[in-house]
Residue, then its C-alpha position, 0 to 999 in steps of 0.5 A: x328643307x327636307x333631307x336629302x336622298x339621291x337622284x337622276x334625270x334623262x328624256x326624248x324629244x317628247x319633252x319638247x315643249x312639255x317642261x312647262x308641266x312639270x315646273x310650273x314657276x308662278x310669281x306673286x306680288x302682295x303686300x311689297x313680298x315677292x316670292x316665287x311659288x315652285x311647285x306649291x313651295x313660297x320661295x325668296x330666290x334672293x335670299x342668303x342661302x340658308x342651311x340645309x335643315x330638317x322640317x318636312x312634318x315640322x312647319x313650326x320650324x320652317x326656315x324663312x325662305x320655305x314660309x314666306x321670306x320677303x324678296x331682298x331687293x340688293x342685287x349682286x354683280x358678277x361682271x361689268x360695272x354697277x349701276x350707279x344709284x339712279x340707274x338703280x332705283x330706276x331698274x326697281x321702278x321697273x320691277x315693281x311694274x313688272x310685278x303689277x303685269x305678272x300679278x295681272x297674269x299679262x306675261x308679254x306686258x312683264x317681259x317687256x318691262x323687264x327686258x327695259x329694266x335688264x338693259x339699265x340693270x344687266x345682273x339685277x339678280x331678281x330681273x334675271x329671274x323674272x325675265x328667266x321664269x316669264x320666258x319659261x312660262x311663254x315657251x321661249x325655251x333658248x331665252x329662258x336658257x340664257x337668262x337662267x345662265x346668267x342667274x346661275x353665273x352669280x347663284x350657282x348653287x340656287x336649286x330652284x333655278x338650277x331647276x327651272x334652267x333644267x326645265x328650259x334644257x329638256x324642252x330644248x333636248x338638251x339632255x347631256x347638259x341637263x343632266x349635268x344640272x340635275x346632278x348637280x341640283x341633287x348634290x346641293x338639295x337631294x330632297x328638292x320634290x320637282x327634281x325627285x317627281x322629274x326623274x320619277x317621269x324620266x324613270x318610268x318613261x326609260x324603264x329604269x328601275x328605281x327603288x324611291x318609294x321611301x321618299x315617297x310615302x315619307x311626304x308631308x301633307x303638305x307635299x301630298x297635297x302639291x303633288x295632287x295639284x300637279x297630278x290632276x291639272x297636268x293630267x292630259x299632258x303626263x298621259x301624252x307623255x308617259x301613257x295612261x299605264x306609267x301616268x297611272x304607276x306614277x300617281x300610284x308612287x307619289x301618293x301611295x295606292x290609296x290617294x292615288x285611286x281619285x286624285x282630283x277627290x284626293x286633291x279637294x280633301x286634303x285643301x279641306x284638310x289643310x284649310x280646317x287645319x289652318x282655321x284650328x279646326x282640328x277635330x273636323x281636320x282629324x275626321x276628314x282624314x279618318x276617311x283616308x285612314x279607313x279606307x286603308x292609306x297609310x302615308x307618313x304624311x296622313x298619319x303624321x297629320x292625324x297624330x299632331x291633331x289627336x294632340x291638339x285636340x286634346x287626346x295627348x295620350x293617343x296622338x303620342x302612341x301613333x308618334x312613336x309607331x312611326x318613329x319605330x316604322x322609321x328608326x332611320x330618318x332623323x325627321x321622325x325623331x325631330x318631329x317626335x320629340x318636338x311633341x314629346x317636349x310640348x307635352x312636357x315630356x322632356x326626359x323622352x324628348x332629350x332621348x327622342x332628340x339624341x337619337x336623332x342628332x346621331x342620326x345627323x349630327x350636322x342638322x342645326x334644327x336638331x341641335x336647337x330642339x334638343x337644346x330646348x329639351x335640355x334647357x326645360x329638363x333642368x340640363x342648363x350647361x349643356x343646353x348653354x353649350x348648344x345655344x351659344x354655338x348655334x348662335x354664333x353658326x345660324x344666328x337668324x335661324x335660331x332667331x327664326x326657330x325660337x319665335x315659331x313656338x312660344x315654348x321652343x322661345x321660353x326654353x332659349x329665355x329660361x336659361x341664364x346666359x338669355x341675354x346674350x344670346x338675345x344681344x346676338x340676335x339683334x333682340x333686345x333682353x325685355x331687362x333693356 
């Protein structure tokens, strides 16, 4: 998850029947894992909430739910009696076919099934989402509503439904209530991108200065990449809306002047980007975002990018000193600090990491991830008492996170096992030590 910084939210009735462009909610069905795709971002809407964390330009240390979490299937009940264990198994029997029609792209057929499958299982949390979603994507605004409401009865404090009922509101110019959510939403993830790009369309629309550019430029490459999406497949709709001259200042604020000149260009090289990156391509990666750079952009996001490629390229030395000209240009964002010792500490570098990483744990002394990290510094860095201290508090708070970040990088896993308490945090994990 990102850090946070605040928000807004407010519309005419020319958001009636407009949400749909704002919050696109595609479900997918593969391999027996449901996620919902918000925006580009893989979410588990029934996974335990996890801990609000650092990870925007650090995806080694993304949390389960914002990789690819695999959907829990309990069902939590606010009212009512439960489903006895037939009428159970028999609403996921429905689920499963519901998914096969949404995987299909045949909205009605899904809804039908799962409108049955409600009426054996009326508080099934992942119906209620599907039904929530698919009546959304059909324009059924008040039902979308309702279904949203009863979620959010045994979720309240699920953003990205919070922000998928935000969207059935506006269509509905119901504005009073949903800018109730939307505040909301922002309290319990102000870094949330669809509630930020939202209020930034709002904003511009009302003429309300807002002084978000921060926010903005500071966007991984990931998320330019999503809002590029947005951008160039909801076109005609934003202009409709906001007018050619705030459509235009809008694509200017998300993806920074230079980006912003020829999205659908800007889109297609940063899928290449990403796509070279993912193949560990990383020399024709860092040349395809050189044309960015020469041309002049200057987001956090393709230089950030550029720097950890020059590293995995090789050119250490090089890929380091761009690091640390974007934690001086950011000095207050623990992010830059997170991500900058991550690199210094892969690098060996653990006397820079440890300062790097202090620095930004007094940034935000309450991030786990930063704890975690700086724990690993220690430990490799011969500081084993500390780095113990920090390890057993973290795995007694965020236990399953802990497992999570140690396993998404080989080095981040052999500075937890180095030190001698190993084996007890293991047990806690629920691994067993290699010596059982």
């Amino acid at each position: 998850m990102r850090l946070k910084t605040p928000l807004i939210f407010l519309r005419t009735l020319m958001l009636i029947g407009m949400i749909m462009v704002y919050l696109p909610f595609v479900w997918v069905s593969a391999k027996n894992e449901d996620v919902i795709v918000v925006d580009g971002l893989w979410i588990d809407p029934l996974s335990e909430t996890a801990e609000k964390c650092i990870t925007a330009g650090l995806p080694e240390l993304l949390m389960p739910g914002e990789a690819r979490q695999i959907s829990a299937m309990a069902a939590y009940y606010s009212r009512g009696p439960r489903p006895t264990t037939d009428e159970l198994n028999q609403a996921n029997e429905y689920l499963q076919r519901v998914d096969a029609y949404i995987q299909a792209g045949d909205w009605p057929k899904a809804f039908l099934e799962v409108r049955d499958a409600l009426a054996i299982s009326p508080n099934h949390l992942a119906l209620l989402s599907r039904a929530a979603m698919l009546s959304l994507q059909m324009r059924q605004l008040d039902r979308a509503d309702l279904y949203f409401e009863r979620f959010l009865e045994q979720r309240p404090n699920d953003v990205h439904h919070i922000a998928g009922r935000v969207g059935a509101l506006l269509g509905l110019a119901r504005l009073k209530e949903a800018e109730e959510w939307i505040e909301r939403g922002l309290k319990l993830d102000p870094g949330s991108l669809v509630l930020r790009f939202h209020q930034l369309c709002i904003h511009l629309i009302r003429e309300v200065p807002l002084d978000d550019r921060g926010f903005w430029s500071r966007r991984p490459l990931e998320d330019l990449y999503r809002l590029s999406i947005l951008l160039t497949d909801q076109r005609r709709e934003l202009e409709r809306m906001l007018g050619p001259k705030d459509f235009r200042e809008l694509t200017v604020r998300v993806l920074g002047p230079v980006l912003s000149t020829q999205p659908a260009e800007t889109r297609a090289a940063l899928e290449k980007i990403l796509q070279l990156r993912q193949n560990g391509q990383f020399k024709e990666a860092r040349m395809a975002i050189e044309a960015f750079l020469r041309l002049g952009a200057n987001n956090y996001g393709i230089r950030s990018a550029f720097a950890d490629l020059l590293i995995r390229e090789g050119w250490s030395a090089e890929g380091l000193r761009l690091w640390k000209a974007l934690v001086e240009e950011n000095k207050d964002w623990p992010q830059a600090w997170l991500s900058y010792g991550h690199q210094l500490l892969r690098n060996q570098q653990t006397t820079e990491a440890v300062a790097a990483l202090r620095e930004g744990l007094r940034l935000a002394p309450d991030e786990a991830v930063l704890r975690f990290v700086l724990a690993c510094a220690l430990a490799r860095s011969g500081q084993i008492e500390e780095a113990q201290n920090l390890f057993g508090q973290l795995v007694l708070s965020h236990p399953m996170s802990v497992r999570a970040w140690m396993e998404s990088d080989p080095m981040l896993e052999r500075a937890l096992r180095s030190v001698p308490q190993a084996p007890n945090y293991l047990r806690a994990m629920n691994i067993p030590p290699e010596s059982e």
